[in-house]
C-alpha positions, 0 to 999 in steps of 0.5 A: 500500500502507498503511504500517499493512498492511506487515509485516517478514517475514524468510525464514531459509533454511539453506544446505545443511542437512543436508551442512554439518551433517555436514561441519561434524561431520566435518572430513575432509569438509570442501570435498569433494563430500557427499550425505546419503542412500543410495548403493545402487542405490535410494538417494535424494540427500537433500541435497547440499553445494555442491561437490556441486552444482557436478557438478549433484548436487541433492536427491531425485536417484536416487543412481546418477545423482549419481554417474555427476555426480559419481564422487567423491562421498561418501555419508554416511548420514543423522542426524535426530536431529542435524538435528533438534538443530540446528534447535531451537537455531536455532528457540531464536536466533528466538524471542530477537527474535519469537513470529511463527514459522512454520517450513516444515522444520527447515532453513527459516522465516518470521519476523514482526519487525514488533514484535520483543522485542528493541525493535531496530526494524529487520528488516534489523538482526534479519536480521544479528544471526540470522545471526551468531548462527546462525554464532557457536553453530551454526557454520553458515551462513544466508542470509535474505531480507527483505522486506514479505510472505511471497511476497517473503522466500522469494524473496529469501532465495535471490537471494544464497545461500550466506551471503548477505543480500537486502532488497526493500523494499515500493517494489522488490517489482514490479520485482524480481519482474518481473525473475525467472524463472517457475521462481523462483515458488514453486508452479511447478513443471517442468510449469507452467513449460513451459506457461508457456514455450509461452504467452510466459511466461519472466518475471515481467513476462510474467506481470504482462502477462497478465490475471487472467481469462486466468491463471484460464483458462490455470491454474485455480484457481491463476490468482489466485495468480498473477496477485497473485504477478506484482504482488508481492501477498501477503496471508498472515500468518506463522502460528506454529500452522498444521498440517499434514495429511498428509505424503507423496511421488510419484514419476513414471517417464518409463517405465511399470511393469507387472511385480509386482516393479518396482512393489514396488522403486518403491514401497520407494523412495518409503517411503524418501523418505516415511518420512524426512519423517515422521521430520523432522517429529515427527509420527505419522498414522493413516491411509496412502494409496497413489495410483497413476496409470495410462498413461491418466492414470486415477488411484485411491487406495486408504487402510488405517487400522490404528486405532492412529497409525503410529509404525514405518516397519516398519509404514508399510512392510508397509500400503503394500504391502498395499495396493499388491498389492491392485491387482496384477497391474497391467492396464497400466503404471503412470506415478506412484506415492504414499504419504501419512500422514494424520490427524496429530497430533505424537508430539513436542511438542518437534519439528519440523513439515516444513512446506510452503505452504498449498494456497493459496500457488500451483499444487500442481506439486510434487504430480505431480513429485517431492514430496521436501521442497525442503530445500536451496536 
């Protein structure tokens, strides 16, 4: 590698954004198990504190299933606005060392201190200083990860979490991605992850052990991404203005849906979960998509544009369901359901993007699961 190619990415990654914000608000939640989300029968974990996630509560977990983990849980409805707040001091502690941003959600972003305004030379040192500055005027804590490319920083910022700091530098990157598991990789999803358990593949050096040709047969168009991945390569600079497309969920039932009413319960808790995603981000669309996936595995989509940017989830709401009875009654069960906003442009130039990868970054996984914003790690 060219000393002049590598870059000082620092991965800054909140830890347990949303729950620590609201036990941080309220005292009498402190060291208690705390999920932000719904507690009914249809609710959604948005996020979990980590005394919740010693029971095994976890992000977009049905509700009644995070309680059944954990009777003692304790809901607290969610507040964007606060979130939101937050986010932006925090975005405001970043541009004191560079104008290279690229924020994945409110929670979370890369950093390219390469040149930082601040002359401090050390991205190990700038990490610190975020960090204790998150702490000082925040009251939160951060962990981050610090490395020479993209790929690398995000993994690292997790190896040490909660409050913790991890540095790769460019002559440790294969081997300390060698050393993980698959399901680390971002893009690997449960799906991809099992394949790769049935072909041998458990670790990164599995991985790298594999050539690219049989990567691009076994994985497609991913083969490539992968194939780098194992190596430590990544080539994507930090991208201040990179916009998003669209903003959406899915959800994939173990068992079919085929009565009227189960596939209206199931597509209400989708807008749920898709609508609080549109509300963190700031931005507003003008087209809605509903995807739906049969027992057979053919899948159609059907989209509705009002004219008019979609600003209400009253209204995101009623065209989902308009167009989810377009196709009722269903003529055999249903395995998936999805609802995207698109055509976006930002309501808020102030606000925040809930950013994820670029298509590029790795397999689109996350797309047949649960595509519920990775938020708390």
């Amino acid at each position: 590698m060219d000393q002049e190619d590598i870059r000082k990415i620092i991965h800054v990654d909140m830890d347990a954004f949303y729950a620590s914000v609201e036990q941080r608000d309220n005292p009498e939640l402190k060291g208690k198990p705390v999920a932000v989300g719904g507690s009914s029968k249809r609710g959604v974990v948005a996020a979990a504190s980590y005394e919740a996630r010693a029971f095994g509560v976890r992000s977009a977990m049905p509700s009644v299933t995070a309680l059944r983990k954990c009777p003692d849980l304790i809901f607290v409805k969610p507040r964007f606005e606060a979130y939101r707040a937050v986010s932006g001091k925090i975005r405001e502690i970043f541009a004191r060392h560079t104008d290279l941003i690229e924020p994945l959600a409110l929670d979370e972003a890369y950093l390219d201190v390469t040149e930082d305004k601040q002359g401090i030379g050390s991205a190990v040192r700038i990490a610190k200083k975020i960090r204790a500055d998150i702490r000082a005027e925040t009251g939160l804590t951060a962990s981050a990860g610090v490395s020479y490319n993209k790929f690398i920083a995000k993994l690292a910022s997790d190896q040490n979490k909660p409050d913790g700091l991890c540095v790769i530098l460019p002559e440790q990157g294969e081997a300390f991605v060698a050393a993980l598991p698959v399901r680390r990789f971002h893009g690997v999803g449960p799906r991809t992850a099992e394949k790769m358990e049935r072909l041998g593949i458990t670790t990164g050096a599995d991985l790298r052990a594999r050539s690219e040709e049989w990567l691009q047969a076994n994985f497609g168009s991913s083969g490539s991404y992968l194939y780098k991945a194992a190596r430590g390569i990544d080539h994507r600079r930090v991208n201040p203005s990179r916009e998003r497309k669209s903003i959406g969920g899915e959800l994939t039932y173990f068992e079919d849906k085929q009565a009227d009413q189960d596939l209206r319960t199931a597509l209400d808790e989708i807008i749920d979960i898709v609508w609080g995603r549109i509300e963190r981000s700031g931005a507003v669309g003008k087209t809605i998509t509903l995807k739906v996936r049969y027992s057979d595995f053919r899948t159609i989509t059907r989209s509705r544009s009002p004219g008019h940017v979609v600003t209400q989830r009253q209204e995101f709401a009623a065209i989902g369901h308009i167009l989810l009875d377009a196709i009722l009654p269903a003529t055999m069960g249903i395995r998936l359901l999805g609802l995207t906003l698109s055509g976006l442009s930002d309501a808020d130039p102030k606000g925040d993007s809930d950013r994820t990868e670029p298509s590029n970054a790795g397999p689109e996984e996350e797309q047949q699961q649960f595509a519920f914003p990775d938020i708390e790690n």
